[in-house]
DOTI-731869 format. One record per residue (C-alpha): residue number from 1; residue in one letter; x, y, z. Coordinates in pm, whole numbers, plus 50000, padded with zeros to 5 digits. Last residue first. Layout:
BEGIN
NUM:A:X:Y:Z
...
//
This chain:
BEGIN
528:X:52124:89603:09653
527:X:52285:89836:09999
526:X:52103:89678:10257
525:X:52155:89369:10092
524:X:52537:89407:10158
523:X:52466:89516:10517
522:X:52311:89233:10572
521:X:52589:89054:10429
520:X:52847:89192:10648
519:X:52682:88980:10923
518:X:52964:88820:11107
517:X:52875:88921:11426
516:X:53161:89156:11468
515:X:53089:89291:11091
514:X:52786:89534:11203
513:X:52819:89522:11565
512:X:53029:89841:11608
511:X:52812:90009:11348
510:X:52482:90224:11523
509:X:52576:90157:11906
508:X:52867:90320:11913
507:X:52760:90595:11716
506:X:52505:90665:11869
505:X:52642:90671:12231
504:X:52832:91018:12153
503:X:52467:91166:12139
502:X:52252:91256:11828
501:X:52006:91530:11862
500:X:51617:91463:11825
499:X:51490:91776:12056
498:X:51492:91466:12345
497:X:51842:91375:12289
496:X:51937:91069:12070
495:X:52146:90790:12228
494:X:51860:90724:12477
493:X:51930:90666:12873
492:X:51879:91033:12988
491:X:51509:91075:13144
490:X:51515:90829:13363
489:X:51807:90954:13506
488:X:51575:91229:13626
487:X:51345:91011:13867
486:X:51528:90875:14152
485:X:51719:91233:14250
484:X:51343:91395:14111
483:X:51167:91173:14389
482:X:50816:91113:14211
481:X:50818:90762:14152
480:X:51027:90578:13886
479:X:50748:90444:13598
478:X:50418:90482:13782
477:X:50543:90872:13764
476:X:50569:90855:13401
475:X:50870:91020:13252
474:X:50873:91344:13062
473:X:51137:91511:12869
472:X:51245:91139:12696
471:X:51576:91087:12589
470:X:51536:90873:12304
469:X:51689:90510:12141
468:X:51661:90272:12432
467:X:51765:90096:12671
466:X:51935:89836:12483
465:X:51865:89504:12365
464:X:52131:89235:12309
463:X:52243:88886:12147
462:X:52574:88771:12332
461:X:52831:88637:12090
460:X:53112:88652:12381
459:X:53347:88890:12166
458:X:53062:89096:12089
457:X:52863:89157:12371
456:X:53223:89220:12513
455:X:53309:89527:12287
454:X:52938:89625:12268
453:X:52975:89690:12647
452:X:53314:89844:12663
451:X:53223:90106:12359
450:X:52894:90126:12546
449:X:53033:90239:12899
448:X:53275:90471:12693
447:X:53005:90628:12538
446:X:52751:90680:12823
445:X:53089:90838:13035
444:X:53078:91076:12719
443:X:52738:91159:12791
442:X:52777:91242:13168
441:X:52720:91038:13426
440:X:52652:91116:13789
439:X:52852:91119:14081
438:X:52634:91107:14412
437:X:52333:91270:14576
436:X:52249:91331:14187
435:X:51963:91570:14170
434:X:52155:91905:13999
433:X:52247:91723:13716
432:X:52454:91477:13581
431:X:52213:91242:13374
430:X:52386:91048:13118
429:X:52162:90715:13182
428:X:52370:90386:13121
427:X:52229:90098:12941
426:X:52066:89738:12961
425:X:51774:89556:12903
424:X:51747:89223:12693
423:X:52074:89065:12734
422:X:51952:88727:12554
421:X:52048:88407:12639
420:X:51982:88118:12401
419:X:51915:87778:12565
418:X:52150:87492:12654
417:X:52389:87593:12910
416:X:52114:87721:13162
415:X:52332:87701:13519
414:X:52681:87741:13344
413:X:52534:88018:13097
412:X:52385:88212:13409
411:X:52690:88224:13631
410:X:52875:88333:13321
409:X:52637:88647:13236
408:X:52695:88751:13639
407:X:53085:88689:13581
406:X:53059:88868:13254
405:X:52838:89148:13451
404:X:53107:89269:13706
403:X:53325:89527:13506
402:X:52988:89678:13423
401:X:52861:89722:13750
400:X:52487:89719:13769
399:X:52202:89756:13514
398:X:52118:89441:13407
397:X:51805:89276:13218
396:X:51734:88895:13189
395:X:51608:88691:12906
394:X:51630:88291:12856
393:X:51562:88124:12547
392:X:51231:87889:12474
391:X:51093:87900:12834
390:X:50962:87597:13054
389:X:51280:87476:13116
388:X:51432:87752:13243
387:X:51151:87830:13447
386:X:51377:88078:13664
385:X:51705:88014:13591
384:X:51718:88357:13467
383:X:51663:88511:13811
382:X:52016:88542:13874
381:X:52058:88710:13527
380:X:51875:89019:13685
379:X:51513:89208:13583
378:X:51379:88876:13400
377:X:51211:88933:13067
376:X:51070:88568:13016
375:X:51094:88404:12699
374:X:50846:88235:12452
373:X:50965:88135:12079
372:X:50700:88200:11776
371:X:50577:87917:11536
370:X:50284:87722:11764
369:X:50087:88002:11890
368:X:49767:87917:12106
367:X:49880:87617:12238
366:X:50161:87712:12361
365:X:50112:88101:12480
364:X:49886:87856:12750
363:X:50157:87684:12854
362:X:50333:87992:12904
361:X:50034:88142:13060
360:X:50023:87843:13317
359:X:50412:87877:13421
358:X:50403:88253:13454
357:X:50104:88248:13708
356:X:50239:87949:13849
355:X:50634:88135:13924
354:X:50458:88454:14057
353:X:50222:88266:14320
352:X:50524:88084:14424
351:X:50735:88427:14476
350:X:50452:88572:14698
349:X:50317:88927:14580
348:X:50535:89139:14767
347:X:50843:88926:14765
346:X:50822:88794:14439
345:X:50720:89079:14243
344:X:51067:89221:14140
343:X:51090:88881:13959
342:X:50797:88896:13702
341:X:51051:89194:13527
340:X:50836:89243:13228
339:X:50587:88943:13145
338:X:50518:88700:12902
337:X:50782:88800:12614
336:X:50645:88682:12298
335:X:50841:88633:11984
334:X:50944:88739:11624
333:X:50678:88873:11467
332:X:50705:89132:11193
331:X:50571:88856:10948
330:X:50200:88876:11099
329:X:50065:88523:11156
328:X:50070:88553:11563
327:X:49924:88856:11528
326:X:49500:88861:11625
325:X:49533:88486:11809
324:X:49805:88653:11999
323:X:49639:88977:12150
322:X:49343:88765:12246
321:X:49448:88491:12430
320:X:49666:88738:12575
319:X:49369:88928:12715
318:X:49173:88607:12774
317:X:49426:88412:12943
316:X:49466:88728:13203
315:X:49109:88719:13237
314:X:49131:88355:13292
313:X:49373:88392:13587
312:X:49246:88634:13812
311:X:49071:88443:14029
310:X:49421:88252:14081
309:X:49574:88591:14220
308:X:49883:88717:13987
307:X:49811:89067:14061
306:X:50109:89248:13925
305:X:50097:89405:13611
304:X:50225:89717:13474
303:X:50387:89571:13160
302:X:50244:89205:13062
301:X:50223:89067:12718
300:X:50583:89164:12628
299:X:50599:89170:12208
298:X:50968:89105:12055
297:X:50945:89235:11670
296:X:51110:89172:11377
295:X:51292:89473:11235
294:X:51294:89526:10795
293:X:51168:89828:10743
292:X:50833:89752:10592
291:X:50790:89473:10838
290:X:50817:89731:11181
289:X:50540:89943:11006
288:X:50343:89670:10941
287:X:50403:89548:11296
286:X:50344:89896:11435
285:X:50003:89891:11227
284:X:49928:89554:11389
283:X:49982:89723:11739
282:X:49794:89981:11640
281:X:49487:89765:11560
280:X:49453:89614:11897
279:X:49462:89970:12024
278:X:49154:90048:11902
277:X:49029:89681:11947
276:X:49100:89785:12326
275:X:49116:89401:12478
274:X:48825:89296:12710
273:X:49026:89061:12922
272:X:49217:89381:13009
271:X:49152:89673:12790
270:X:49512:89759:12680
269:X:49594:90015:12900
268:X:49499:89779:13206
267:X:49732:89502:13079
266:X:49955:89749:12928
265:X:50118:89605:12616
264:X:50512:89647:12558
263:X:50782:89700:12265
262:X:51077:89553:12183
261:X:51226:89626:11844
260:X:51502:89369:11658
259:X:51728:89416:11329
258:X:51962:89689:11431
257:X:52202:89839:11194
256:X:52170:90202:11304
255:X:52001:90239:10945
254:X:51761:90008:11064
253:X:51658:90244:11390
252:X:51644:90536:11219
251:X:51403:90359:10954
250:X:51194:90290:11258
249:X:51192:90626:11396
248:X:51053:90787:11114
247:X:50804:90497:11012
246:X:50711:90510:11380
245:X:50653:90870:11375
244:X:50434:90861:11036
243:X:50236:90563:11190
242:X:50122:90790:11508
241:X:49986:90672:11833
240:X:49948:91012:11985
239:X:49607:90906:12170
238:X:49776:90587:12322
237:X:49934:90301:12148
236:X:50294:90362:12272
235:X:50256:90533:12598
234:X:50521:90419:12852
233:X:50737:90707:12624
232:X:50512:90949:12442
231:X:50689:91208:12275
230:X:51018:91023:12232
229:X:50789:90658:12088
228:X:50933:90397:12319
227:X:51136:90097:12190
226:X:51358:89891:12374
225:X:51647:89813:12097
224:X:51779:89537:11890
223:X:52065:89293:11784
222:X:51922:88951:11744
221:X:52150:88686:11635
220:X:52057:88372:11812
219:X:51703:88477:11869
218:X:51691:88478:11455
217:X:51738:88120:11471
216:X:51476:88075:11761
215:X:51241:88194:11469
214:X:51343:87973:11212
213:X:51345:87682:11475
212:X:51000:87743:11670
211:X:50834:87485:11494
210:X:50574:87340:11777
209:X:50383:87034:11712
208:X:50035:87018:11640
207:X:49889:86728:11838
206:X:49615:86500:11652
205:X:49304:86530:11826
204:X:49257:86161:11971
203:X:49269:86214:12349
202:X:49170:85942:12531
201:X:48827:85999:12724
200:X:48822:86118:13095
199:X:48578:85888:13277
198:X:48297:86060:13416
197:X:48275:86288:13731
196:X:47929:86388:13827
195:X:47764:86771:13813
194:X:47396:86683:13880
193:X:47069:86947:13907
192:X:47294:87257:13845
191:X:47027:87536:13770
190:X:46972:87725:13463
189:X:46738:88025:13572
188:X:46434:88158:13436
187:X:46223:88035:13779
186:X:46342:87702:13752
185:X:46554:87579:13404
184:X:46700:87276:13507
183:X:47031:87123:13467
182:X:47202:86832:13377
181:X:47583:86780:13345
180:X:47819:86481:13289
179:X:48187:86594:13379
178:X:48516:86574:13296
177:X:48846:86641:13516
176:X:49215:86760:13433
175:X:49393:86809:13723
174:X:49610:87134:13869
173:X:49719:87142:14267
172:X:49882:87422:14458
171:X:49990:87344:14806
170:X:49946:87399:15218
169:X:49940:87780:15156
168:X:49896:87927:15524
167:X:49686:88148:15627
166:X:49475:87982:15830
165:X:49534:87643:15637
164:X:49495:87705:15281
163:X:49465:87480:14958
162:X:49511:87675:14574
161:X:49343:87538:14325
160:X:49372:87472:13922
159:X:49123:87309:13735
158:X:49161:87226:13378
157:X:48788:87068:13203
156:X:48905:86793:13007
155:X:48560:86735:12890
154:X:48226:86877:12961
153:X:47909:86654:12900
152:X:47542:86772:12836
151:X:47207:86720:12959
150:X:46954:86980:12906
149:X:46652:87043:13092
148:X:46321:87303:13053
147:X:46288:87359:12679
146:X:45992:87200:12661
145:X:46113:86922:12376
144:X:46427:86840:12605
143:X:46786:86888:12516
142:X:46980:86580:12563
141:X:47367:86472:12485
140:X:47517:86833:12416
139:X:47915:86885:12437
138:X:48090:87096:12608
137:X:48507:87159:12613
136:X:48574:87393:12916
135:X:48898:87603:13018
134:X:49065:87745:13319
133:X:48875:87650:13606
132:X:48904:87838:13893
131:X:49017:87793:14263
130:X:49134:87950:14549
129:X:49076:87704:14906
128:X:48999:87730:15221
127:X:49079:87516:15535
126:X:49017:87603:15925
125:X:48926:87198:15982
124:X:48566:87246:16078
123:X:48525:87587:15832
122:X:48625:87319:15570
121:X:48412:87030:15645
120:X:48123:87301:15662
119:X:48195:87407:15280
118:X:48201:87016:15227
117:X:47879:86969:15356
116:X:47687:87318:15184
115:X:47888:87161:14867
114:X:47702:86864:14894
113:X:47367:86981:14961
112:X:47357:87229:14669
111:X:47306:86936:14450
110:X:47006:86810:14597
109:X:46862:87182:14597
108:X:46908:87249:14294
107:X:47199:87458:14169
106:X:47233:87815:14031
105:X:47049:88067:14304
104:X:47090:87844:14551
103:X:47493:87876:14587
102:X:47429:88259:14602
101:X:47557:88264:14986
100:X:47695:87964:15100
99:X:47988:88078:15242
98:X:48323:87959:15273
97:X:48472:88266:15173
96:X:48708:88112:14926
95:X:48535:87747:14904
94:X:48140:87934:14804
93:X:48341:88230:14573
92:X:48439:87894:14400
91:X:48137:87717:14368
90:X:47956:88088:14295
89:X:48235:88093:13957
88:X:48143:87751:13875
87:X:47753:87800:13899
86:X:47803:88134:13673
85:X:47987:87933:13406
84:X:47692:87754:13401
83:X:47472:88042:13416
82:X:47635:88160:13133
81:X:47659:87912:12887
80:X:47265:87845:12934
79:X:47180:88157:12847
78:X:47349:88152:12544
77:X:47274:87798:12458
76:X:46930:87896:12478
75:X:46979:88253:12246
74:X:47141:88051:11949
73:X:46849:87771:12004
72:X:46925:87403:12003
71:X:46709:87232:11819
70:X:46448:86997:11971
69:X:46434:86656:11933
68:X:46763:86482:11749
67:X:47008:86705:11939
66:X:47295:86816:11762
65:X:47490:87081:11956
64:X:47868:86939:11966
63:X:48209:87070:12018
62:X:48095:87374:12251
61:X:48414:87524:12346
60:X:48418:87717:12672
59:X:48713:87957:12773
58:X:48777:88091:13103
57:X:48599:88447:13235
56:X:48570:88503:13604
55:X:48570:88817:13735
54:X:48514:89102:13433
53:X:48246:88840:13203
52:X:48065:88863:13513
51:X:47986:89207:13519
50:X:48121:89446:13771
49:X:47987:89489:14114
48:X:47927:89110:14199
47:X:47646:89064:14454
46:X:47588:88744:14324
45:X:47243:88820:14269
44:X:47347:89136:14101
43:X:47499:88988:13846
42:X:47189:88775:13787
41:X:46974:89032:13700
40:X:46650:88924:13742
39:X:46438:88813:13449
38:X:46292:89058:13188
37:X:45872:89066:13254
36:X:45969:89047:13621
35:X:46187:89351:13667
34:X:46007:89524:13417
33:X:45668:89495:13631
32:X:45867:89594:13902
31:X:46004:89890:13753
30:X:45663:89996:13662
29:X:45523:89927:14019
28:X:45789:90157:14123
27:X:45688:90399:13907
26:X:45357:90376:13977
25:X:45447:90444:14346
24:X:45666:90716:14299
23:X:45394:90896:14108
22:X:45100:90827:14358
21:X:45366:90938:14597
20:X:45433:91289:14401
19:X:45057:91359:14368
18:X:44986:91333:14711
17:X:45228:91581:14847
16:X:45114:91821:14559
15:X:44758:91786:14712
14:X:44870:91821:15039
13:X:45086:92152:14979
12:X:44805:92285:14781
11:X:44521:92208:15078
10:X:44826:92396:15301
9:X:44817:92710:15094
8:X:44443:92732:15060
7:X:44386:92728:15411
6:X:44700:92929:15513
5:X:44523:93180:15201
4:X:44189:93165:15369
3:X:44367:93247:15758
2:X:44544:93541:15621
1:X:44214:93679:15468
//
């Protein structure tokens, strides 16, 4: 009996056993079959781990698609968009690494030949470089009656790169290049057949200048505040985004007499090159919000940023690409700050690096928004001189010594004489607890250092933001740390208390500028 039921026991274990490979097999001749019915994934030939449109997105502007054969098809042009962007994103992976790998899968194999030379050239003479291309303007010439080639130019395509020795940055280089393009469709991919230089037309598109004036105008006499919600500071457009609160707060923050907000977008928070439309639309609520009580607004791109890498740079285009093309008309508006405190970045991320980063997305802010001024908020006025030239006023933040900051603001009005210079961060935290290794301040210290500050803001016409209306009961620890003794006074630098209670400070700051800057009339209207 024991021997029939090992019998029948083991024919059951076989037969299972069978069963279950038969099944993996047809599945795997199932996924196959998909596989080859829908084309390979061509992310995963590049053995990228996030999709392409997360690595290495610049713009691409088709001007022209007339083609007197065969139309141009929607889902064509699609496919063929992407694997040429995908043929300059493997180029550059290719100089980087210095590795062919992927090169075959998007050019021919006459093209490929030349950048297999030059990629040798380069592991020959230890050199690498970090390049991308920054934007694309396409137009068709051919598109064949098969379907299987398509010729088309690409003008004043921007290139920026990066050469290396070792490890050593030799120099940065951008040029503006054009191109005549075929490629072939082999085995459901758009290959590279030629990529040639051409002649770089003259530029005919009439130039739309820049009127900043109104708005640098206001620059001149801006009197404002850093603005974080009290419940949710380093959180603005998150999951307690509220209009009620910001109506509440805003109208607290006009009656203190203040015409300006600043306020800050998280590149991560934010979506990065894929912007949050969520919180897209909160920031035009806060505008409409902001409008209805009379503030302008300062916008700062980039909070809680620091990878300025050149692969990087056109998803940092497209997130404030996007951001600006969606407000730049709103009436709230008043300018864009690129980036908080670029400066404390320098050493750890390479102070050159930094400065191109900054220099390309102002360029960039440009183009894209021709009424609003561009600043930088620098963490010291030492650092103000910093693009200068490339900036429409000049921003810097300061937190040291007050008997010592005329001499710092002097410094910087000698070296930049000719553009507005905003004190955009600045305050005193009236912390005086248990963690402070040293004297601490209390709230009437936070009054006096105001009285003095507002005093000589005035007297030297210097327009100002302060830091910033609440106490908040919780801070971030990406904000300060962890340490409680560098992390408490963080929680102290509003004139209002975290239950909503005024401090000394707010009175101070709500009327001592209200006639010194000549602006009675404001307060005049106020009142019609």
């Amino acid at each position: 009996m024991t021997i029939k039921l090992n019998k029948t026991l083991y024919r059951t274990i076989l037969i299972v056993t069978f069963v279950a490979i038969n099944a993996l097999v047809i599945s795997g001749i199932g996924a196959a079959w998909a596989f080859m019915n829908t084309g390979a994934d061509k992310t995963s030939m590049l053995h990228l781990e996030v999709p392409m449109e997360d690595v290495y997105k610049p713009s691409l502007t088709w001007e022209n698609l007339k083609n007197q054969g065969r139309p141009m098809e929607q889902q064509a042009l699609g496919e063929i968009t992407n694997d040429y962007m995908n043929a300059w994103h493997v180029r550059n992976i290719a100089y980087k690494k210095n590795d062919r790998y992927g090169v075959e899968d998007f050019y021919t194999d006459s093209a490929r030949a030349r950048l297999y030379e030059n990629i040798d050239l380069n592991v020959k003479n230890n050199n690498w470089y970090k390049r991308t291309t920054l934007s694309h303007n396409s137009s068709l010439d051919f598109y064949t009656a098969d379907g299987t080639m398509v010729v088309f130019k690409d003008y004043n395509v921007e290139e920026y790169q990066e050469t290396y020795e070792g490890e050593k940055l030799l120099y940065t280089e951008k040029d503006t290049t054009s191109y005549q393009v075929m490629m072939l469709l082999e085995d459901g991919f758009w290959r590279i057949r030629h990529l040639k230089e051409i002649p770089t037309p003259v530029d005919t598109t009439k130039v739309v200048e820049r009127n900043i004036t109104d708005n640098l105008d206001k620059i001149k006499r801006l009197k404002g505040i850093n603005y974080y919600p009290k419940d949710s500071p380093w959180d603005t457009f998150g999951k307690r985004f509220s209009d009620s609160i910001l109506n509440q707060d805003f109208q607290i923050i006009h009656k203190m007499g203040l015409n300006t907000i600043r306020v800050f977008i998280q590149y991560e928070d934010f979506g990065k090159n894929k912007v949050d439309y969520k919180k897209l639309n909160h920031l035009k609520t806060l505008l409409d919000v902001a409008h209805k009580n009379k503030l302008d607004v300062l916008i700062t791109l980039f909070d809680f940023y620091g990878d300025y890498d050149v692969s990087n740079w056109t998803l940092t285009h497209r997130h404030a690409e996007t951001i600006i093309k969606a407000v730049k008309n709103h009436p709230a508006l008043l300018a864009w700050d690129i980036k908080n405190e670029p400066d404390l970045d320098f050493e750890s991320r390479n102070r050159q690096r930094v400065l191109s980063w900054l220099n390309q997305m102002i360029e960039n802010v440009k183009k894209w928004d021709k009424t609003h001024p561009i600043t930088i908020g620098w963490s010291s006025p030492e650092a103000g001189i910093e693009l200068a030239d490339k900036v429409d006023f000049v921003s810097y933040h300061y937190y040291r010594e007050l008997d010592k900051f005329k001499e710092a603001h002097d410094v910087l009005k000698k070296a930049v004489p000719h553009k507005p210079k905003v004190l955009q961060e600045y305050g005193l935290s009236s912390y005086n607890g248990l963690w402070n290794l040293y004297r601490g301040y209390d709230e009437n210290d936070q009054f006096n250092y105001y009285k003095k500050m507002q005093d000589l803001l005035a007297k030297e016409g210097i327009p100002f933001m302060f830091w910033t209306l609440y106490d908040f009961k919780k801070v971030p620890s990406s904000v300060a740390g962890r340490l409680p003794w560098k992390t408490k006074k963080q929680h102290f630098f509003g004139c209002i208390d975290s239950l909503g209670n005024i401090k000394p400070s707010y009175k101070i700051l709500s009327n001592h500028w209200m006639f010194k800057l000549g602006e009675a009339k404001e307060k005049d209207d106020d009142k019609k």
